[in-house]
C-alpha positions as CSV (number, residue, x, y, z in Angstrom):
1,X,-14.5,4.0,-2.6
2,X,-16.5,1.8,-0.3
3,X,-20.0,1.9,0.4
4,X,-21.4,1.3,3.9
5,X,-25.0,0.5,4.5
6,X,-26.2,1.5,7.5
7,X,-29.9,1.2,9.2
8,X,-31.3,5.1,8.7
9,X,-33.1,5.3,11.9
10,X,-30.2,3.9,14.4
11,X,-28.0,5.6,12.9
12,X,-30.2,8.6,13.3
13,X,-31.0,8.1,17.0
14,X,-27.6,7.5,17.9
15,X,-27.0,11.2,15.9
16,X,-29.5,12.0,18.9
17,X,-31.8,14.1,15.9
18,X,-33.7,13.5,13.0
19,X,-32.3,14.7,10.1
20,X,-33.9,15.5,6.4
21,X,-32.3,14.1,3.5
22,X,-31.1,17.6,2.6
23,X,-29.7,17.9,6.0
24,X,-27.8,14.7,6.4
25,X,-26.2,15.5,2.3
26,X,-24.7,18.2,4.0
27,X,-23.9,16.9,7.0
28,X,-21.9,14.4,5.2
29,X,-20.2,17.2,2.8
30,X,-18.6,19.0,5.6
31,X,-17.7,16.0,7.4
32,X,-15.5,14.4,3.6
33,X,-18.0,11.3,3.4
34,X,-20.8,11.1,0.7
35,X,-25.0,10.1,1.1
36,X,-24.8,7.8,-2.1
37,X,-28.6,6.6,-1.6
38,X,-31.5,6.8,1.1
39,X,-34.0,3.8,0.4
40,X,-37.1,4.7,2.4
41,X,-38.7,5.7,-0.6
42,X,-37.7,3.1,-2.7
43,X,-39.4,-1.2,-2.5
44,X,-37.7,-2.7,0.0
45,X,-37.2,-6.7,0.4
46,X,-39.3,-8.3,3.3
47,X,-37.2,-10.7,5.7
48,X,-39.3,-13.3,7.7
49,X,-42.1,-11.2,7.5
50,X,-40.7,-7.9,8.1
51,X,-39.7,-5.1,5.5
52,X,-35.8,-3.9,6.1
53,X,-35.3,-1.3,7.6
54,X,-34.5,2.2,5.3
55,X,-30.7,1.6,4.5
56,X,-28.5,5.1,4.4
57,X,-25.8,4.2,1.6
58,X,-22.8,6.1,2.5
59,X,-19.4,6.5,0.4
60,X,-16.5,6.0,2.4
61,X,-13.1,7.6,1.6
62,X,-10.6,4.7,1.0
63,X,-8.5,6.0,3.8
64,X,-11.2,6.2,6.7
65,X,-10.9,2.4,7.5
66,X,-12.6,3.4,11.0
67,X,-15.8,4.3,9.3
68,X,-16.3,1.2,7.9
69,X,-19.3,-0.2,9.8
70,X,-22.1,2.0,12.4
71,X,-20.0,2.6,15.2
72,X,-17.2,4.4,13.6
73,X,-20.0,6.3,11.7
74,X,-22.0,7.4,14.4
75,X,-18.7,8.3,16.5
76,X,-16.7,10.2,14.1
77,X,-19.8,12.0,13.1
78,X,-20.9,12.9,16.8
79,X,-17.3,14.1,17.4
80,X,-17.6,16.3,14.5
81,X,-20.9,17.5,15.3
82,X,-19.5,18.4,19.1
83,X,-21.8,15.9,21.0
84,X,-19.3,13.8,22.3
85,X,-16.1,14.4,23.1
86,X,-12.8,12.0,21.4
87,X,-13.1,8.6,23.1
88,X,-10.2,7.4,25.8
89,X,-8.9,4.0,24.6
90,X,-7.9,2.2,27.5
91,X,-6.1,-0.9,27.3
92,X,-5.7,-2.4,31.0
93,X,-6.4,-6.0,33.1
94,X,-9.6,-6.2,35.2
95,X,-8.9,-5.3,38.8
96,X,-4.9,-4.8,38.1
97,X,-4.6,-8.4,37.1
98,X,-1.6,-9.0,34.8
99,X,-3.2,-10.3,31.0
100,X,-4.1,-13.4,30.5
101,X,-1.0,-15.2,28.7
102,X,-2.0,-16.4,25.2
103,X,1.0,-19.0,23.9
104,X,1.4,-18.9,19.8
105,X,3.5,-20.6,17.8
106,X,2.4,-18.4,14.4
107,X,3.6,-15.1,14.0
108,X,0.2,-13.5,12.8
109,X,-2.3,-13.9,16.2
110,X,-3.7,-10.7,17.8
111,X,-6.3,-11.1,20.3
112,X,-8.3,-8.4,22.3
113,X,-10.3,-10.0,25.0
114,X,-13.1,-7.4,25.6
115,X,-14.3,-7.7,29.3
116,X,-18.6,-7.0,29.2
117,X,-20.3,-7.1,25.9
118,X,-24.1,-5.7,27.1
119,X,-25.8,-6.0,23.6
120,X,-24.1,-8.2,21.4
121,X,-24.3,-6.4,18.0
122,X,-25.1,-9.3,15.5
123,X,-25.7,-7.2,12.5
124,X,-22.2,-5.4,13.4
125,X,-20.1,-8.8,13.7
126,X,-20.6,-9.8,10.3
127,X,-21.1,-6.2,8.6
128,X,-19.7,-3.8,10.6
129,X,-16.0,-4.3,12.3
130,X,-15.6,-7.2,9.8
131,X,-15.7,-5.2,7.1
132,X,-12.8,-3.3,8.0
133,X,-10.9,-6.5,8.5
134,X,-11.8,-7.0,4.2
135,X,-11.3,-3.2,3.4
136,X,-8.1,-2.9,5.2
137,X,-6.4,-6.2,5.2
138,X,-7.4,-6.4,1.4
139,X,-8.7,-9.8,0.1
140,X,-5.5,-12.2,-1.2
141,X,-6.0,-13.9,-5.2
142,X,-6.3,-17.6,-4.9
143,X,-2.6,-17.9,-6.2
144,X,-1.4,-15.9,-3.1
145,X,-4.0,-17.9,-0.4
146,X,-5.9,-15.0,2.2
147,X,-4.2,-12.7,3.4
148,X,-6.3,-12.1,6.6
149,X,-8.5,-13.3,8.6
150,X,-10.8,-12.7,11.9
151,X,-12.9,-14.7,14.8
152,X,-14.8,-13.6,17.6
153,X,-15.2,-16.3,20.1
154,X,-16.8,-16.6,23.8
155,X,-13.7,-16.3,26.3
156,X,-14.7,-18.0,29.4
157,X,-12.2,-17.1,32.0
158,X,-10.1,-13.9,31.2
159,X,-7.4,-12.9,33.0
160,X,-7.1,-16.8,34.3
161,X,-4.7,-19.6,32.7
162,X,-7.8,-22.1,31.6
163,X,-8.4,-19.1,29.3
164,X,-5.0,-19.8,27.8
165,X,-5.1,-19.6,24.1
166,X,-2.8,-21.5,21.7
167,X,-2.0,-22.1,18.4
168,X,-0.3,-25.0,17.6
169,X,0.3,-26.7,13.6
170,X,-2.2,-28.8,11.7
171,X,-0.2,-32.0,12.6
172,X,-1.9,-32.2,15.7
173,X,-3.3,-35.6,15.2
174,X,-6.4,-36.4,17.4
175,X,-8.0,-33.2,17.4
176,X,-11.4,-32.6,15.9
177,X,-13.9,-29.5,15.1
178,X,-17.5,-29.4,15.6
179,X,-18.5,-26.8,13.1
180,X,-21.2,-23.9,14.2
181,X,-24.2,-25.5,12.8
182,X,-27.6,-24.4,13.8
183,X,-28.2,-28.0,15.3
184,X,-26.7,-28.7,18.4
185,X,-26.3,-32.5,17.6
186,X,-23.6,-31.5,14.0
187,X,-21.3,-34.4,13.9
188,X,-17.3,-33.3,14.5
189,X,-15.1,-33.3,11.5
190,X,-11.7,-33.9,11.0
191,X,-9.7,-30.7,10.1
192,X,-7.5,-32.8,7.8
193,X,-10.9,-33.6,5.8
194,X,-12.1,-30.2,5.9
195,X,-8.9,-29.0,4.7
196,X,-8.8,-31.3,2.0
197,X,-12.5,-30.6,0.5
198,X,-10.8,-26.7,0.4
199,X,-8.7,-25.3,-2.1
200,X,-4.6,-25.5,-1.4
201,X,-5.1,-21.9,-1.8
202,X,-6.8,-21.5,1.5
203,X,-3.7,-21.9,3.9
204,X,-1.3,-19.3,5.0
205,X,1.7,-19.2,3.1
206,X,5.1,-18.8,5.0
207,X,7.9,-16.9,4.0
208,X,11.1,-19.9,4.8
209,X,12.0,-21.5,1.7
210,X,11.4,-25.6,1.7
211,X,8.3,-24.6,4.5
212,X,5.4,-26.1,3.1
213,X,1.9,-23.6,3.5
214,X,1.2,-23.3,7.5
215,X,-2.6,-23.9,8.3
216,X,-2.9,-23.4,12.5
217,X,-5.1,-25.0,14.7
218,X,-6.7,-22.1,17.4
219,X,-7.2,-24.3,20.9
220,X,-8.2,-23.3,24.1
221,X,-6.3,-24.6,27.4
222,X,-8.0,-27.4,27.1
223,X,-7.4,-28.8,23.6
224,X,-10.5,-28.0,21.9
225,X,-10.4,-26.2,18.7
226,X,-12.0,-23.3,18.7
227,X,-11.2,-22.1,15.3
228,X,-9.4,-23.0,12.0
229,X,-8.4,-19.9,10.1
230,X,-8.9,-19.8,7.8
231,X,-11.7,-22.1,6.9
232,X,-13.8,-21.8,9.6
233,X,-14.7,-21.3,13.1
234,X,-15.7,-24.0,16.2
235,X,-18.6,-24.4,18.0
236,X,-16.8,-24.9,20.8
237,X,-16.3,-21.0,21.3
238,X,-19.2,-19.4,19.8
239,X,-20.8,-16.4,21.3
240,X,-24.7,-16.5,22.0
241,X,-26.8,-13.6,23.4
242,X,-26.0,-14.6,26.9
243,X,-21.7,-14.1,26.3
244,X,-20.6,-11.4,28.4
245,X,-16.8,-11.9,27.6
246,X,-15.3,-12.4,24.1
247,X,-12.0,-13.0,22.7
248,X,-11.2,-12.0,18.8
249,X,-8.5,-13.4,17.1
250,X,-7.0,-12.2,13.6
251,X,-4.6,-13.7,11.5
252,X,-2.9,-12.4,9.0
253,X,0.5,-12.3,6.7
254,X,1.7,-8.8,6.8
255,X,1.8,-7.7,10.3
256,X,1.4,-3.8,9.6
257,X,-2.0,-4.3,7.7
258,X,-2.7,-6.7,10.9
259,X,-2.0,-4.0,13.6
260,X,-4.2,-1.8,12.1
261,X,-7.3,-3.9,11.9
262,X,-6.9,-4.9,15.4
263,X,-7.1,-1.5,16.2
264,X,-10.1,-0.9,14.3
265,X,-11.9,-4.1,15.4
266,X,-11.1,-3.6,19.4
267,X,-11.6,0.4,19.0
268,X,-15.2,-0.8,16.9
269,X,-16.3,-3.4,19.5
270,X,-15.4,-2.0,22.7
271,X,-18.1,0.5,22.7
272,X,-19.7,-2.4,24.0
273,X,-18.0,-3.1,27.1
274,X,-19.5,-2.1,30.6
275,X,-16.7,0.4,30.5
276,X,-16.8,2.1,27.5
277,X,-13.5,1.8,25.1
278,X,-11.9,0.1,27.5
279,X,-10.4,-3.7,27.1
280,X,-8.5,-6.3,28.6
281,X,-5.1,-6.9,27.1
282,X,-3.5,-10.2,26.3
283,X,0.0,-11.3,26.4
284,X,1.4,-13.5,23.6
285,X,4.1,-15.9,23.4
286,X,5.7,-16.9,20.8
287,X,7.4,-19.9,21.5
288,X,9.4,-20.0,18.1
289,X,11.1,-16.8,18.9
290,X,10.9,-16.3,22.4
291,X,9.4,-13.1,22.5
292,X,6.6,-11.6,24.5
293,X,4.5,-8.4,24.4
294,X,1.4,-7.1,25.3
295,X,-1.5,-6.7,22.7
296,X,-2.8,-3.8,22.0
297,X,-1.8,-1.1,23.9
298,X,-4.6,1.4,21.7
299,X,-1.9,4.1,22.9
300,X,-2.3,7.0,20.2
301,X,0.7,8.2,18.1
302,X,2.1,11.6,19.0
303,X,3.9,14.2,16.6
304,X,3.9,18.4,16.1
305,X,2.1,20.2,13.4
306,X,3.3,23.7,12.7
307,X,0.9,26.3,13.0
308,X,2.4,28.5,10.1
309,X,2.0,25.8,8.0
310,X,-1.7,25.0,8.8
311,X,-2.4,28.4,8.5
312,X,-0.3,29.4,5.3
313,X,-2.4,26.3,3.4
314,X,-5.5,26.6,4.3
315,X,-5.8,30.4,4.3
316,X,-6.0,30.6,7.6
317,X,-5.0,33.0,10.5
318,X,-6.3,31.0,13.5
319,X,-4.4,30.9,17.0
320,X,-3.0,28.3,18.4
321,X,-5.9,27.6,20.8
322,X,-8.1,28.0,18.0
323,X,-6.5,25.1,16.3
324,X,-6.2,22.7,18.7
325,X,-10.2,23.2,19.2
326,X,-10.8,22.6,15.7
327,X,-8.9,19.6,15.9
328,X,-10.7,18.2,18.3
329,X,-13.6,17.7,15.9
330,X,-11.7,14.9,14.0
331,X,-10.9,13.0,17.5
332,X,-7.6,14.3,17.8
333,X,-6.5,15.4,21.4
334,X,-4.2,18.4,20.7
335,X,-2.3,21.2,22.8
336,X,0.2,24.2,21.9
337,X,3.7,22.6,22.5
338,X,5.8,23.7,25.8
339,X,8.9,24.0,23.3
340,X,8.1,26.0,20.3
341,X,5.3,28.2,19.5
342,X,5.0,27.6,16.2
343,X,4.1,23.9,17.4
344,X,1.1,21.9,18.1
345,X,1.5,18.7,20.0
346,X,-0.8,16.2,18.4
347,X,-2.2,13.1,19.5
348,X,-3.3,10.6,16.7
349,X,-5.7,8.1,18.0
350,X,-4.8,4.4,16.5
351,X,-7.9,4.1,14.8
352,X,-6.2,6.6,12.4
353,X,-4.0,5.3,10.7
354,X,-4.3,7.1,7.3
355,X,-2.6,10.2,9.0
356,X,1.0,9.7,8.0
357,X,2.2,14.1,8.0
358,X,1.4,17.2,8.8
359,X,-0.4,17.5,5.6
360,X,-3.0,15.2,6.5
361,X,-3.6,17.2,9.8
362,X,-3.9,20.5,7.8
363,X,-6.4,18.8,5.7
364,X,-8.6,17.8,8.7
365,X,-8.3,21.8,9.8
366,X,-9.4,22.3,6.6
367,X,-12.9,19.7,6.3
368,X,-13.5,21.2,10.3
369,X,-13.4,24.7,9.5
370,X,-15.7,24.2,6.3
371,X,-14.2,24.1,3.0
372,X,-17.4,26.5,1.9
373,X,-15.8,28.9,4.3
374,X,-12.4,29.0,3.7
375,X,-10.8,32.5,2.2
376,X,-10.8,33.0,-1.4
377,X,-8.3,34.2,-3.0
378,X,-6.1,35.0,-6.2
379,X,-2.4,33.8,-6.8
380,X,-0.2,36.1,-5.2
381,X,2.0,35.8,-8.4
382,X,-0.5,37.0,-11.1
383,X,-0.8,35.0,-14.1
384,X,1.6,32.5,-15.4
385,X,2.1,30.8,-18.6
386,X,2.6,26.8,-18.6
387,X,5.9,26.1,-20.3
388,X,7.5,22.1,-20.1
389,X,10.1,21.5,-18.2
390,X,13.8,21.9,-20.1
391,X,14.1,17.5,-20.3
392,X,11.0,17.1,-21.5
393,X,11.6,19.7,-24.3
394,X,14.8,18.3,-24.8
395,X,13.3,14.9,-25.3
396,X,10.2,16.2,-27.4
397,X,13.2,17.5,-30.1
398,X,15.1,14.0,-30.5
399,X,11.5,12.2,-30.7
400,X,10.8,14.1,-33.4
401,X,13.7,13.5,-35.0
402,X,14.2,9.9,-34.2
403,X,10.5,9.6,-35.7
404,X,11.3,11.8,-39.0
405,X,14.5,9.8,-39.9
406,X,11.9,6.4,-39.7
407,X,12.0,5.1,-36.4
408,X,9.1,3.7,-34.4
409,X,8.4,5.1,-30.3
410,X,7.5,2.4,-27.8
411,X,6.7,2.6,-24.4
412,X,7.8,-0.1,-22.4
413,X,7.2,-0.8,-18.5
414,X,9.7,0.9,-15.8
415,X,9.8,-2.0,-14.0
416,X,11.6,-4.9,-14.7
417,X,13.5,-8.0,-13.5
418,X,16.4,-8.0,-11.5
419,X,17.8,-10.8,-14.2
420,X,16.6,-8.6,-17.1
421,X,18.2,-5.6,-15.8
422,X,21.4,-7.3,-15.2
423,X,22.7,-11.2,-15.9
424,X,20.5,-11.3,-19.6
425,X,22.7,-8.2,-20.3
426,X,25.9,-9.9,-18.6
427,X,26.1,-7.2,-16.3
428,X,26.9,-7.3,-12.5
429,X,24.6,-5.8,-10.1
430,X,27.0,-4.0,-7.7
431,X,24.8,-3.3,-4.7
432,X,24.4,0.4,-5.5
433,X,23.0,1.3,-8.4
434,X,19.4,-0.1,-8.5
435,X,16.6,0.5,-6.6
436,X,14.6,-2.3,-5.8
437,X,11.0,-3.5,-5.0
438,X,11.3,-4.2,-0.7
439,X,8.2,-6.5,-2.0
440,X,7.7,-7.5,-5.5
441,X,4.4,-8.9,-6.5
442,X,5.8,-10.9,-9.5
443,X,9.1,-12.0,-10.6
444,X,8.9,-9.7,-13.8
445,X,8.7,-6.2,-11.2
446,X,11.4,-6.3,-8.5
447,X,13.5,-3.6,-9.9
448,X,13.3,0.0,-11.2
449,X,15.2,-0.1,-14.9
450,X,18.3,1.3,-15.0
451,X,18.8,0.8,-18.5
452,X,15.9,1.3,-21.2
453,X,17.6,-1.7,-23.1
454,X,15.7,-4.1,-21.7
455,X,12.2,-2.9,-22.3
456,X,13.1,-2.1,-26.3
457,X,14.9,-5.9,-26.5
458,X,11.5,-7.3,-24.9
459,X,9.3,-4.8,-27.6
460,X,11.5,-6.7,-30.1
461,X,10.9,-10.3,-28.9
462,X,7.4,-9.5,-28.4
463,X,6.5,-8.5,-31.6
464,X,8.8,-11.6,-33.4
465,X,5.9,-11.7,-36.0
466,X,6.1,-8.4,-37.7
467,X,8.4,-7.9,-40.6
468,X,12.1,-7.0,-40.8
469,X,13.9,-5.0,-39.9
470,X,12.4,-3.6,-36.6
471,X,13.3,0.1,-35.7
472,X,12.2,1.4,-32.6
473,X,13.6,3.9,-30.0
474,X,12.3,5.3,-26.5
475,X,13.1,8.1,-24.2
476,X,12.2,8.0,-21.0
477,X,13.6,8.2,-17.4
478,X,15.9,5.5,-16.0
479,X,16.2,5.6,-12.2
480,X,19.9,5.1,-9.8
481,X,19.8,5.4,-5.9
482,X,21.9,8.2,-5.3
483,X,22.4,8.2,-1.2
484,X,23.3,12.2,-1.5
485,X,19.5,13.2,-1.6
486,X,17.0,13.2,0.3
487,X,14.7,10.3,-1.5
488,X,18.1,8.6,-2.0
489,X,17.5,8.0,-5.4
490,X,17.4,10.0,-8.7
491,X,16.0,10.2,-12.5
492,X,17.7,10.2,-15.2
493,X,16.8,10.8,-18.7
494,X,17.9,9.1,-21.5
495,X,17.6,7.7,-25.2
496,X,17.5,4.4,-26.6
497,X,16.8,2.5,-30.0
498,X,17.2,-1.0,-31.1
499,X,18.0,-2.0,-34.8
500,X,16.9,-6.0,-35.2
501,X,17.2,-7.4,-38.8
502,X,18.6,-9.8,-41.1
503,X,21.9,-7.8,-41.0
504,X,23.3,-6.7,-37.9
505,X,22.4,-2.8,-38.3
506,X,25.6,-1.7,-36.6
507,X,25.7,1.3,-39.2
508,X,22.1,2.3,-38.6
509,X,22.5,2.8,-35.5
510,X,25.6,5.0,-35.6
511,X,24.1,6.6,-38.0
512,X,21.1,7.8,-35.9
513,X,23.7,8.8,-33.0
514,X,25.4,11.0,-35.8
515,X,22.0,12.5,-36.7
516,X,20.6,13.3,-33.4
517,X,23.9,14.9,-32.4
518,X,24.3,16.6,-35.3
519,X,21.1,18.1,-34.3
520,X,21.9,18.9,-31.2
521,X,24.4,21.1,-32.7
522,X,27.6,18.8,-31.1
523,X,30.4,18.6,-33.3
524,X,32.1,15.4,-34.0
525,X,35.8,15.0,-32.8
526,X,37.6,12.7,-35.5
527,X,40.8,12.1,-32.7
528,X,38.6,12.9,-29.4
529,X,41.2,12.3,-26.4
530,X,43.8,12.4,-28.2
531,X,43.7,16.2,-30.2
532,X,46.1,18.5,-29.6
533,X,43.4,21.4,-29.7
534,X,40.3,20.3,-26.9
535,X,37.1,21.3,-28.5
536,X,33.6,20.5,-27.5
537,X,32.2,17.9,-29.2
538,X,32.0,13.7,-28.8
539,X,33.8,11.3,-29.9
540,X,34.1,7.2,-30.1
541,X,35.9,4.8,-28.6
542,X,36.2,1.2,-29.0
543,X,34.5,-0.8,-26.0
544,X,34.7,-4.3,-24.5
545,X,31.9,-5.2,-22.8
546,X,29.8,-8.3,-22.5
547,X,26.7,-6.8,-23.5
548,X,27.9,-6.1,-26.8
549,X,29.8,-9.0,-29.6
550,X,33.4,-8.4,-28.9
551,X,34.7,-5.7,-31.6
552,X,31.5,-4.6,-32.8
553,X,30.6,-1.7,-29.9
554,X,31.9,1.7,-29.1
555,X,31.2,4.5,-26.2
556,X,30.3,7.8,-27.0
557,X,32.2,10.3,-25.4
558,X,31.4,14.1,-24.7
559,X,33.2,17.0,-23.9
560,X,31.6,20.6,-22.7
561,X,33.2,23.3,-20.9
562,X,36.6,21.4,-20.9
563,X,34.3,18.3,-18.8
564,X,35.0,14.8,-20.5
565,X,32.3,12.1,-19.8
566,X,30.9,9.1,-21.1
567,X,27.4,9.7,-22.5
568,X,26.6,5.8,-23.8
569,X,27.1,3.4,-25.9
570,X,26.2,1.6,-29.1
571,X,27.2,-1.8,-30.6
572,X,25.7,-5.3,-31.8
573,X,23.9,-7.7,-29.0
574,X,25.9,-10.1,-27.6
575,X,24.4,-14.1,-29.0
576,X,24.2,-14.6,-25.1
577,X,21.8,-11.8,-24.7
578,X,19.9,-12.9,-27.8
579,X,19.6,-16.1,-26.5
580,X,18.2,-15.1,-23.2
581,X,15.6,-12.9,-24.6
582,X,14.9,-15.1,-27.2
583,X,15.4,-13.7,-30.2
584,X,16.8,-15.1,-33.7
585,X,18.0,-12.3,-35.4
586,X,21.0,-10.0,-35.0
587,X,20.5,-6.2,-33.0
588,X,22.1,-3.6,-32.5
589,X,21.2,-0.7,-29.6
590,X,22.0,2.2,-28.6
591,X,21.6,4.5,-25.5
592,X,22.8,7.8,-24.6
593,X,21.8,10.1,-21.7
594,X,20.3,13.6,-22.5
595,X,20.7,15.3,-19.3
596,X,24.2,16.0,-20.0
597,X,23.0,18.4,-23.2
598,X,20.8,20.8,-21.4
């Protein structure tokens, strides 16, 4: 979790109290947030002559992106306390002027122009809301270039066109950037020669295939560059102590992540403004698509919590009113709904975004009424004994046996590639059997395995160096989407085990299907389909399929109940699969499902 250092005595006054270290411990308990360190006590570093400051270190939960700097400390924690009441974001034009229009050509610019800024925060610019831009937005890996990034600029005319904003590409030739330096004389530079002197890494990447990686130009009506994200920011636009409007702009590559920190940073800054929490919008174009809209609107999200629920989790038997009021101390606006009165209409401000259900509503009843004082109690049930699940048993019994007849258990990954999981097999993807990654990180993890052949065949080429033959098996859970329930897709377990050797192993194998069955107390059919008498038991069959070497693979068949399925199959790997997993030596697999045995 992140820690936020904050100055002990601002944060103190703006409390409105003094609080002992005792106190303030507690204080942050109730409220879910954690006093990691209080360094008046301790040796402190002296800046230009003068000692820091005491620092309050305070641990953050990894969800509370709004208390990431001083303001959303002190505000959450005077809500809490009942000193001031949830804030009113407003997000209107001065004087019922239209916003200003900002034209963009990239699809990542958000920009809050905040009307009055009294006292310019320094300390908070560069520690405070900025560090939610880092926490939230996460920081990119060089081989990925940034994923975010954030400037504050002086915005000279709002709500007029010569306070036009634009973005345009880094092939604007003739342009130049003067870079913030502390002397006013710094000598312009080239963006093309400040780019170059960077790593590749540090423009944003786009997603069109053949684009190359798109580093924007920020300019102002006039054609003066005010910023270029992500390397740096202009002099041009930078705000001093007597800046009484500001414009921020982000950028960023996933524009979910990017609505939330603007949210955060305009929610963060606009305590500022000569009317409190309450900022100028600004219109953006975007040329390349020719849409509009209007950003940010800071309206909160609305849904219904039921007040059963609430009270059945936490113990509770509150009232409706009751619940709304306690609510109100984690900066939600709440009311008993017109329509059911089981329901509480609930207002989510947008600086909280880590509220996704109703769940994380009842836990914020919860940290309000006091966890300390919650009602104890015993499970209604009496006492229970842990027993495993029926699968898992079932699975435990063929490990056991799989290791007892000399086989070794692996673990592979259950995520694999899409090719892995399907052309290195030859087999077809048909649209509706896998469930894939919406955003892969690599190329090896786009898919969820629907097979557990892949991760034994990779044990196997992994591992080239240890002696012949190689037995290992797994059992584990393979996954299928299955559009029939609710999280439209499904587990499934099953068992696997890959024979690679000098000989082909095709007998091993069978013979471990034989065993494990046998064990399993399923009797072999010697004519299966074709008996006269239908008994339980399995049976093989012949298969053709291009996983397997043509005449060298069977499926297992099983009947229960009078209920014929296929179970699996077993046979030696096709050379075609060999050669795509790269492996030298003949194997043979085989998997079976267990699900079908309990």
């Amino acid at each position: 979790m992140p820690t936020i250092s904050v100055d002990k005595y601002k944060l103190f006054e703006a409390l409105g109290r003094k609080f002992t270290k005792q106190e303030f411990e507690d204080l942050c308990f109730e409220f879910g947030i954690e006093l990691d360190e209080d360094t008046e006590e301790e040796e402190r570093p002296i800046v230009d002559g003068v000692q820091e400051p005491p620092q309050l270190k305070i641990e953050i939960p990894a969800n509370r992106y709004d208390m990431l700097c001083f303001e959303g400390i002190a505000l959450n924690l005077n809500i809490f306390m009942g000193r001031t009441t949830p804030p009113q974001l407003q997000s209107r034009g001065a004087k019922g002027r239209h916003p200003p229009d900002h034209h963009r050509l990239a699809r990542m610019l958000k920009g809050p122009a905040l009307r009055v800024w009294r006292h310019p925060p320094q300390h908070q610019v560069h520690q405070g809301p900025v560090r939610v831009l880092h926490c939230a937005a996460g920081q990119a890996s060089p081989e990925s270039g940034p994923s975010a990034n954030t400037g504050v600029h002086r915005n000279p005319r709002p709500g007029h066109h010569q306070g036009s904003i634009h973005i345009r590409g880094l092939a604007s030739a003739g342009l130049q950037v003067r870079p913030p330096e502390p002397d006013p004389g710094a000598h312009r530079r080239d963006p093309h020669d400040l780019l170059r002197k960077r790593p590749t890494s540090r423009t944003l990447p786009t997603h069109h295939q053949g684009c190359p990686p798109y580093t924007p130009l920020i300019l102002d009506a006039n054609r003066v560059i005010c910023s270029l994200p992500p390397i740096i920011n202009g002099d041009h636009s930078k705000i001093t102590l007597n800046t009484t409007n500001v414009f921020i702009e982000i950028t960023a590559t996933d524009i979910t992540k990017l609505d939330i920190v603007t949210d955060m940073m305009v929610t963060m800054f606009s305590e500022y403004c000569a009317e409190p929490f309450t900022v100028e919008p600004v219109k953006i174009i975007s040329d390349h698509n020719n849409q509009t809209r209007v950003t940010p609107h800071l309206r909160p999200r609305v849904t219904h919590a039921e007040v059963d629920y609430l009270n059945s989790c936490t113990g509770l038997n509150e009232s409706r009113e009751s619940l709304c009021k306690l609510l109100s101390k984690m900066a939600y606006v709440a009311r008993p709904s017109d329509k059911d009165p089981n329901l509480l209409e609930v207002a989510i401000p947008p600086t909280r975004a880590d509220v996704l259900h109703q769940a994380d509503i009842m836990e914020d009843v919860a940290v309000c009424y006091g966890f300390n004082r919650l009602p104890r109690s015993s499970p209604n049930r009496g006492a229970t004994v842990a027993a495993p699940l029926p699968i898992n048993k079932l699975s435990d019994i063929v490990r056991i046996e799989a290791a007892m007849a000399g086989w070794s258990e692996v673990m592979p990954l259950t995520l694999c590639s899409h090719d892995e999981n399907f052309a290195w097999l030859n087999r077809k993807d048909d649209g509706n059997t896998v469930v894939r990654l919406a955003n892969p990180k690599t190329l090896e993890y786009q898919v969820v395995r629907t097979s557990l052949l892949p991760g034994l065949i990779k044990t196997i080429r992994e591992n080239k160096g240890h002696s012949l033959p190689i037995k290992i098996f797994e059992a584990a859970d393979v996954v299928f989407k299955d559009e029939k329930l609710e999280r439209r897709a499904r587990n499934e377990r099953h068992f696997a085990a890959a024979w690679c050797g000098k000989s082909s192993g095709f007998e091993v194998v069978h013979g471990l299907l034989d065993r494990l069955l046998l064990m399993l107390r399923t009797n072999f059919i010697a004519d299966g389909k074709d008996a006269a008498v239908k008994p339980d038991g399995y049976w093989i069959e012949e298969l053709n399929e291009d996983t397997f070497f043509h005449g060298h693979a069977a499926a297992v068949y099983l009947r229960l109940g009078g209920k014929e399925q296929r179970i699996g199959e077993f046979g030696i790997l096709h050379p075609s699969v060999l050669e795509k997993f790269d492996l030298r030596f003949p194997v043979s697999t085989l998997e079976i499902n267990l699900e079908v045995f309990l």
